[in-house]
N, C-alpha and C positions, 0 to 999 in steps of 0.2 A: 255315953256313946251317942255319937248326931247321929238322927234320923234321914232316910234320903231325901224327904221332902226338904229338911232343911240344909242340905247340901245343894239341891235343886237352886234354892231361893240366893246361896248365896256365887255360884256360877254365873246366875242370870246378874246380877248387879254387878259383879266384875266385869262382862261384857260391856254392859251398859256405860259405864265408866271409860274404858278402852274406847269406845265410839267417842262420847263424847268429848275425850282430848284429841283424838284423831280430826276429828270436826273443826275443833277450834285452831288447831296448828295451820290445818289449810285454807281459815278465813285469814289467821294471820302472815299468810305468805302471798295471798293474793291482797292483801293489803299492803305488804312490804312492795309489789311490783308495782301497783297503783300509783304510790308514793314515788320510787325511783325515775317511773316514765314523766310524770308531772314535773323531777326536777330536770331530768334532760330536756322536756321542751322547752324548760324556762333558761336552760343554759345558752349564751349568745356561741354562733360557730366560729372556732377559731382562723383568723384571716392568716394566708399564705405571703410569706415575706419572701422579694425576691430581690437578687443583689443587682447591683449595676451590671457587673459580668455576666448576668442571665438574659439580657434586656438588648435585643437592636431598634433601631430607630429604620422608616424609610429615608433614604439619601438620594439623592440624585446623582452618580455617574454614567460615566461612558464607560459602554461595555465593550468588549474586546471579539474583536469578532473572528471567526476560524471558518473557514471553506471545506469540508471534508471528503481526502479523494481515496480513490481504492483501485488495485488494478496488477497485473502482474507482471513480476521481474522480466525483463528481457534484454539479451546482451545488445547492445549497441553494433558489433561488429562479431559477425558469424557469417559461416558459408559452407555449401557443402561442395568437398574436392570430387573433382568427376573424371572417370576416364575421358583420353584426350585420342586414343586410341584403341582400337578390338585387340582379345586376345587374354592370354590365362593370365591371373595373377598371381604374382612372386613375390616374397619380401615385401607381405606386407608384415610389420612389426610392432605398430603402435596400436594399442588396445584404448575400450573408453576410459577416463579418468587420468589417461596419462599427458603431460605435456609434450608441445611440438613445438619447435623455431620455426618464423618463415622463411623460407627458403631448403627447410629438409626434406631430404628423399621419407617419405613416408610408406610406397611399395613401388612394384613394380610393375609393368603389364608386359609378358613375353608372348612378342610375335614374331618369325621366323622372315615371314614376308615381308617385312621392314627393311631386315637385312639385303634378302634377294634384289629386293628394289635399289636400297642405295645401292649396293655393286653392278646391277645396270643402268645405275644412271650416271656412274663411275668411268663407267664402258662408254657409253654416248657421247662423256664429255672429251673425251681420248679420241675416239672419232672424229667428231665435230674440231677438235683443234689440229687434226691432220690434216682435216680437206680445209681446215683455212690456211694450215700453210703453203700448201700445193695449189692454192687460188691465189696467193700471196706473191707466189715467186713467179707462175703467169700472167699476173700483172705486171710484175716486176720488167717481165722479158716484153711482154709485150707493148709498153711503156716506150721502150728502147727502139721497137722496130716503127715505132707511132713519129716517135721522134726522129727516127729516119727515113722517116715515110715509106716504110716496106708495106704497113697495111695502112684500113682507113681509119678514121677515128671511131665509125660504127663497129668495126670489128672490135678494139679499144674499150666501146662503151659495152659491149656483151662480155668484155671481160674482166671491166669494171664492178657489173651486177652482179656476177660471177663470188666475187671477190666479198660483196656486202653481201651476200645472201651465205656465205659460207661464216662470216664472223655472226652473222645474227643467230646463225645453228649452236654457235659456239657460246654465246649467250644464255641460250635459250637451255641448252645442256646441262651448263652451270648452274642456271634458275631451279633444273628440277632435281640437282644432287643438292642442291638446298635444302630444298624440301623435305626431299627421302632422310636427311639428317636431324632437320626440325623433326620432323616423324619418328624419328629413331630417339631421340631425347626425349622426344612428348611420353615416351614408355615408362620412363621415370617421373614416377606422380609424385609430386612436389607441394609441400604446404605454402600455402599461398600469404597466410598469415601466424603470428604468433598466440598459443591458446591454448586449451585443455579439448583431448578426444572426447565429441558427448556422445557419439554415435559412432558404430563400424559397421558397414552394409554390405559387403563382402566378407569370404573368409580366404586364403589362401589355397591357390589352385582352381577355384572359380572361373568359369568362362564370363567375360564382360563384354557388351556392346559401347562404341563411341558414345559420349554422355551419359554413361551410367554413372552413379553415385558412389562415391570407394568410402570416402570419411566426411564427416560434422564435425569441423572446430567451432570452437566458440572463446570468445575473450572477454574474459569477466574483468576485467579493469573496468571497465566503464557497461554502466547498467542504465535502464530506463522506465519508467511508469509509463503506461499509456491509461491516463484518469480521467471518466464521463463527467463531464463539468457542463453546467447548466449554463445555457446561451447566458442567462440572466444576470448571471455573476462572473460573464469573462471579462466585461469591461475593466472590472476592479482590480484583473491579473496582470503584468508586468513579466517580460523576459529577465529572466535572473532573478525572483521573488524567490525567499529560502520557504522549502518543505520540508517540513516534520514528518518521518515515517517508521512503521512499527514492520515488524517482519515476521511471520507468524513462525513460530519456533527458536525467536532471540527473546522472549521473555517483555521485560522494560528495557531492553537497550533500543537507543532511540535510534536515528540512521537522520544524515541533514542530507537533501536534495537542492534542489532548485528548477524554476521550470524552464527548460529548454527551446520548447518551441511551440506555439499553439496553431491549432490547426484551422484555415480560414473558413471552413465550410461548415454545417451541422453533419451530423451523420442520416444517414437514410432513414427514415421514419420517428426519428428522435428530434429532439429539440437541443440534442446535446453535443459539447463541441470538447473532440480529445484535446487534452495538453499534456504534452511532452515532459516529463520530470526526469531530469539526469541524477545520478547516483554516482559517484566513486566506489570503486570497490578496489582500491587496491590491497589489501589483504587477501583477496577473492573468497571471503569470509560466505558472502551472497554466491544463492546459484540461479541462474533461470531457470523461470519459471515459478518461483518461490511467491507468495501473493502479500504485498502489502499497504496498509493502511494510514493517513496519515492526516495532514490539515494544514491550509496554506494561511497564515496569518494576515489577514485583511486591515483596514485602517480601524481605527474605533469609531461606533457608533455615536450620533449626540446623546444626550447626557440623558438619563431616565429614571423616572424612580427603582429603585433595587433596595433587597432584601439582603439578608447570608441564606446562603444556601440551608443551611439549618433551621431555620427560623420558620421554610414553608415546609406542611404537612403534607401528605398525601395518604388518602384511605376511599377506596372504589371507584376511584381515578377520576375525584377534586380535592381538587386545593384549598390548604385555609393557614390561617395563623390563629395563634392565640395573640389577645393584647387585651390589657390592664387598662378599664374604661370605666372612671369613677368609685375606685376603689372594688374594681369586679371584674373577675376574666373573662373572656368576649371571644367566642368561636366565631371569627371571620372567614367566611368564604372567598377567597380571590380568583383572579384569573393570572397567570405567570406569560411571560414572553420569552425572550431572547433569554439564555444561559451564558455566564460570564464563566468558560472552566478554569481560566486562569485568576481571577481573581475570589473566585468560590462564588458568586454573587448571581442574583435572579431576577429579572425585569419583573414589576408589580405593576398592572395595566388596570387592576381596581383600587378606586381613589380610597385613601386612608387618609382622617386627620392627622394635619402636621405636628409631628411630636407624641406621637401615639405610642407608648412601650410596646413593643412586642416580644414576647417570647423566641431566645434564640438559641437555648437550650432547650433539648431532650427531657419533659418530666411527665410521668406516667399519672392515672386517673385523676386527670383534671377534670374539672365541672364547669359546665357553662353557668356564669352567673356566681362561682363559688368567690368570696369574702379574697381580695388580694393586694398588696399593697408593694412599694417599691422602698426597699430600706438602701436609703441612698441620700449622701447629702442633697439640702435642696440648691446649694449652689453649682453643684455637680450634674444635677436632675437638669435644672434650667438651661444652664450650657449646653448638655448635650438639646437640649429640643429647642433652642434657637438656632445650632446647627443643623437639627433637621430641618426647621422651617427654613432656614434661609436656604439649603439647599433647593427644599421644593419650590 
């Protein structure tokens, strides 16, 4: 039977034991990492191969240049119909949104005293054609007795005057049963042109004063921009230049203008000078008022270094490129100019050697100075960068 001391004696050496492979296992793991890090630094970094299609060169063209205007729809031809006369209104029929022909009765204005008028002046003119004829046939006679020398010629000429003062009444009669009729017509308010109701400022039964306001037509066939254009760039404009315009609420459908008219003076406190952009709208698709944006296409600039659009970076608002500069990518900072939107293309106003690869794809955690090279034939390679240089 073991004694405790020797059960003591043999506890303690198992421990003992347990340490000391525990000891040795973690010299031999901090050996194995010693070893691993020593062969990473000794391994070379793998270089970044990138194809011809990743790669733009600086070029030199002309950029295309766009003027950009903005400003809101307005019909060419609108008006608002006015009473022509006082008095209540009747038949009025046409609401906003609805069409009108020129020349339709659109309401009415009932005045009583219209009436009154013409039939006294109806009256007047009845008169006035009695006492000319009773001045007519006194002439007549008295003509007779002139000629027979029963009276004198003064007597004659008093009833000569007689005679003209009686037909100018009769004139004069007629002139104001003219009127009372014009007057009477005028109560029939009439569209003046042809158009859609955008407004109705009365309602029926209304009491209206002469030049009050009855209806707003508007004729949307033909539409117009009025665009703030910078003194600076009217010279370059042209009557009939085509404009490009967007319309807020048609999406990408485009709309073609052209400019109309420009206007010869600046505006009051501006330096800027409206131009005129006509529209069709025969569809009447377009409404006034509607606000659109657009761009008049200019001549092309002389020829300049340019990028693709892709090619330049932007992060906390500068610019740069990547490029491939002795087997090593090369974060360049540039300065950009003019935008080419039609050709994708971006004026580079910091000089780059000629034939320099740049980066013209998208690729994520680059390093400045990381191992990079261009897998691309070298007859291929060379071509394209005698066409950069010769461009530049």
């Amino acid at each position: 039977m073991t004694s405790g001391k020797t059960r003591t004696r043999i506890v303690g050496s198992l421990v003992a034991l347990a340490l000391a492979a525990g000891l040795g296992g973690a010299v031999v793991l901090r050996a194995g990492k010693r070893d691993a890090g020593k062969a990473g630094a000794d391994r070379p970094a793998v270089a970044l191969q990138f194809g011809s299609g990743d790669l733009a060169y600086v070029e030199s063209r002309p950029l295309a240049r766009w003027l950009p205007v903005s400003g809101t729809l307005q019909a060419v031809r609108q008006t608002v119909v006015k009473a022509k006369v006082a008095g209540d209104v009747a038949g009025l029929t046409v609401r906003e949104g609805e069409p009108v022909r020129a020349g339709q009765v659109v309401a009415h204005v009932d005045s009583p005293d219209l009436k009154s008028r013409l039939v006294e002046r109806q009256g007047a003119v009845e008169s006035a054609r009695a006492q000319l004829a009773l001045a007519e046939k006194t002439r007549a006679m008295n003509l007779r007795l002139l000629n027979d020398r029963f009276i004198s010629q003064n007597a004659f000429d008093g009833t000569e005057s007689s005679f003209n003062v009686a037909r100018g009444n009769l004139k004069s009669a007629e002139a104001q049963v003219q009127l009372a009729q014009n007057a009477l017509a005028d109560a029939d308010v009439v569209a003046p042109l042809t158009g859609i109701v955008s407004r109705r400022h009365v309602q029926t039964g209304e009491k209206v004063a002469i030049e009050a306001p009855i209806l707003t037509i508007v004729d949307l066939r033909d539409l117009e921009v009025q665009a703030m254009v910078p003194a600076i760039d009217v010279p370059a404009l042209t009557r009939g230049m085509p404009v490009e315009l967007r319309v807020d609420g048609f999406g990408e459908r485009r709309f073609e203008g052209r400019i109309d008219r420009i206007n010869p003076s600046t505006e009051p406190g501006t330096r800027a000078i409206i131009v005129y952009v006509s529209l069709p709208n025969p569809d009447a698709a377009l409404r006034s008022g509607m606000f659109a944006t657009g761009r008049i296409a200019l001549a092309a600039s002389e020829p300049a270094p340019t990028l693709p659009f892709a090619a330049v970076r932007n992060e906390a608002g500068q610019s740069y490129v990547w490029t491939i500069d002795h087997g090593k990518l090369a974060r360049r900072v540039v300065i950009t100019g003019r935008r080419d939107e039609t050709n994708a293309r971006v004026e580079i106003r910091t000089a780059l050697p000629n034939g320099t690869p740049v980066l013209a794809a998208r690729f994520d955690n680059l390093k400045d100075g990381a191992p990079a090279l261009v897998k691309a034939t070298s007859s291929s390679q060379n071509a394209m960068r005698g066409k950069a240089a010769g461009a530049g």
